[in-house]
N, C-alpha and C positions, 0 to 999 in steps of 0.2 A: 623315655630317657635311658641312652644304656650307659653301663655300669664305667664306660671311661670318661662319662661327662657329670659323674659325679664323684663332689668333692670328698675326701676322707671324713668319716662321720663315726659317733658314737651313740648314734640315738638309737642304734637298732643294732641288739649283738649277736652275731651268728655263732654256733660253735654245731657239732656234729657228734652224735652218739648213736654210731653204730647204723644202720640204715634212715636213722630220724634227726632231720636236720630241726634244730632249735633258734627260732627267733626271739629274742626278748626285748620289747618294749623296754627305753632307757632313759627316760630323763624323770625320773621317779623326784624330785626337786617340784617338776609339774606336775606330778602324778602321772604322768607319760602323758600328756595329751599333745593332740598333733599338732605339727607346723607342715609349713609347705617340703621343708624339706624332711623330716620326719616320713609322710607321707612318701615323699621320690624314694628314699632309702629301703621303707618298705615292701615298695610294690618288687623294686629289684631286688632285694633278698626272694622274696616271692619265686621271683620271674630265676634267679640263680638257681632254685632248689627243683622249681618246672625242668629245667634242663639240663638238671644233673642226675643221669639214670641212678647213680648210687643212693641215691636219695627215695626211699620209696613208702616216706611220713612227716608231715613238717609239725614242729608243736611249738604254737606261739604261747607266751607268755610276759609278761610285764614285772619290772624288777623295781623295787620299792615297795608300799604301803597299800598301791594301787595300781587296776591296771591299765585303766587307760580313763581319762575324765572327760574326753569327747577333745573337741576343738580348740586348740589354743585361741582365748579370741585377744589377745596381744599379739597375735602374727600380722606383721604389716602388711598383709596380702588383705586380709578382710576388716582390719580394725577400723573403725571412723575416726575420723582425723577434723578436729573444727576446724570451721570454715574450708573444708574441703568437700566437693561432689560424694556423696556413699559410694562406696564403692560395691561392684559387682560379683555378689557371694557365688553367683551361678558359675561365674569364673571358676572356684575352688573345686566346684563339682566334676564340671567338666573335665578339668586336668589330672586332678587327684584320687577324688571319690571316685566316680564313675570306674577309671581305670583300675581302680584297687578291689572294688566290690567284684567287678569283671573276673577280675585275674583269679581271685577268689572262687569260682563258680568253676572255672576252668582249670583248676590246677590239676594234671595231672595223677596226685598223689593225694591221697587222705590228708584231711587238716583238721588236727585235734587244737580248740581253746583252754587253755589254764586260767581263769579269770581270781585273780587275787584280789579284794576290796574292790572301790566302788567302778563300775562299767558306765560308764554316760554317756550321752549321745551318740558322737560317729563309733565312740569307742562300744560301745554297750551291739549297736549293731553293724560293728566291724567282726566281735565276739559272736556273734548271731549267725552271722555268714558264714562262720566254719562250719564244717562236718559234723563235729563232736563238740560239747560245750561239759566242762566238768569246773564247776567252782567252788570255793573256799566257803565254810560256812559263814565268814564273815562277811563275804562278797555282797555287792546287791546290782543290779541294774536300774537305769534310771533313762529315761527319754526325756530330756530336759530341753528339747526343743520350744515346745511352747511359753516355758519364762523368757527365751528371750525374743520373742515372736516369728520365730519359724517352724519350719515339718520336721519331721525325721527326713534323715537322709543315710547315704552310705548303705543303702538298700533296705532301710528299714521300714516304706512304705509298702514293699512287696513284702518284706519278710511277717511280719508282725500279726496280721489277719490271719495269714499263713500258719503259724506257729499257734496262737494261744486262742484265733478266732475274731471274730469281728466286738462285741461287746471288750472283752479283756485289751486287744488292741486298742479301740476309740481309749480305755481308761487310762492305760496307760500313756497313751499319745498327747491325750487331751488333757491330761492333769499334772502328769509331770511326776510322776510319785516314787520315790523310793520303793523297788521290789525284793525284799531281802532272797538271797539264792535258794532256800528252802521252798519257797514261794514260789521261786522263777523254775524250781523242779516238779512243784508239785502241779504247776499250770506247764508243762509242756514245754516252756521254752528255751529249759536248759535238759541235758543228759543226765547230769547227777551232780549234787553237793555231796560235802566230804569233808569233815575236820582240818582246819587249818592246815594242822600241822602231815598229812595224808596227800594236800594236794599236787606238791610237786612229783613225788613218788605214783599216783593216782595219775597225771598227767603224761608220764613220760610211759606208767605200764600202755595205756591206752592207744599212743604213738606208736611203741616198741611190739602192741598187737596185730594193731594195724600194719604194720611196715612187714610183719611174717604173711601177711595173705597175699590173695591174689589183687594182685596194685587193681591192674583194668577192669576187672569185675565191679571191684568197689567202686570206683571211679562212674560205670555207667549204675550201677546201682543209685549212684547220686543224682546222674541223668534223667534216669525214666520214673524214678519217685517224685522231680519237680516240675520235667515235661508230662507226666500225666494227669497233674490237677488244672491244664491244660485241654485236655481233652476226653472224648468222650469214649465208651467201656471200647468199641470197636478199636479206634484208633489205638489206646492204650496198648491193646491184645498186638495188632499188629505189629507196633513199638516194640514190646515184648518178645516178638517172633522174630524182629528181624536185629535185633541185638542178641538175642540165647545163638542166632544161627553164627552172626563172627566170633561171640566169644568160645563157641566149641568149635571152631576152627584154629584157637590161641592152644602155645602150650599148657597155660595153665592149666586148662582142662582137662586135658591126656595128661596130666602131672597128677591132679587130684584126681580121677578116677584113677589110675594107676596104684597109687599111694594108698588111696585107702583098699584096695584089693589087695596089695601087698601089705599093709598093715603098718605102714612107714609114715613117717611126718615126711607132709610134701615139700618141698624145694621149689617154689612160686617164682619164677624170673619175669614176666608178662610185663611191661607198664604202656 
């Protein structure tokens, strides 16, 4: 959906600091959880920040109490309606999830999460799919798919094995549990928790670090860390060989060696 077929919206606020574009989750009233249109609003801020070279770090975060509670399930797209056929959840995937988690995997530019109070469901591994994950000490994440008898979604059946392993996964999947963010750090599946009152400052340093290096490096550093649990040591290596060979054909790289032989803070343009 591009950005002229969509209506003027406030669920998703963009502003810009500095080379780190900031999304903030907005209907903190729901605790931000999505709608269909939420959702569309997102993936194109997303898709805006992809194709705006000035932009070289996006950092999402959720504005209220909370920052995202998973799926609105009052959105008329998947609510059940008596005496009406159920309607087709897979629908929502298809259109929304799918293309967000995507977009997510692809973005161009580092993407740091600020998770403030509770992450659940699509929200919980919306926050999962970024790059960086730094939350509030209050925060907690939750996979509350199985109270209402579904999976995880929004990429969180790939993600979750992945991250904390297969045991910690099924617990979480299959139970439904509140994981407080101390917990979600000390298991691997977050970057770091941080006193409340730390996080926004904590959030935007981590963006504003990111957005000084070299963008393309980072970008396939993301690449070959998720394409090689994929494959095997050979394959990896060559992986390896044949991404170090374009990225030392990038300026970045004659910028950083240059720099540090000069003794200078390098000037990274690459994305």
């Amino acid at each position: 959906m591009s950005q002229s077929t969509l209506p003027a919206a406030d669920c998703v606020l963009v502003a810009q600091e500095g080379a780190v574009r900031v999304l903030t989750l907005n209907r903190p009233q729901a605790l931000n959880a999505f709608t269909a249109t939420m959702l569309a609003h997102l993936r194109q801020a997303l898709d805006d920040a992809a194709h705006d070279r000035a932009v070289r770090a996006v950092l999402v975060s959720g504005a209220g109490r909370a920052f995202c509670a998973g799926q609105d399930l009052s959105d008329p797209l998947i609510k059940p309606e008596a005496d009406q056929p159920p309607k087709d959840i897979g629908h929502l995937l298809d259109h929304y999830y799918i293309p967000l988690a995507l977009r997510l995997r692809s973005m161009p530019v580092p993407v740091v999460c600020a998770v403030n109070g509770v992450a659940a469901g699509a929200g919980a591994n919306f926050a999962l799919g970024c790059d960086l994950v730094v939350a509030a000490q209050s925060a907690s994440f939750i996979q509350a798919f199985s109270k209402i008898g579904l999976i995880p979604d929004c990429g969180g059946s790939w993600l979750l094995t992945r991250l904390v392993g297969r045991a910690r996964a099924r617990q979480l999947a299959l139970l439904g549990d509140k994981l407080p963010a101390d917990q979600a750090q000390s298991w691997g599946l977050i970057a770091r928790c941080v006193p409340d009152d730390q996080l926004a400052a904590e959030g935007m340093a981590l963006a504003q670090r990111l957005a000084a290096m070299p963008t393309k490096a980072l970008v396939e550093t993301r690449r070959i860390l998720d394409e090689a649990l994929e494959l095997n040591l050979e394959d990896a290596l060559k992986l390896e060989a044949r991404l170090q060979s374009q990225l030392g054909f990038a300026h970045d790289y004659q910028e950083g060696v240059n720099a540090f032989l000069d003794k200078r803070a390098p000037q990274y343009k690459d994305r």
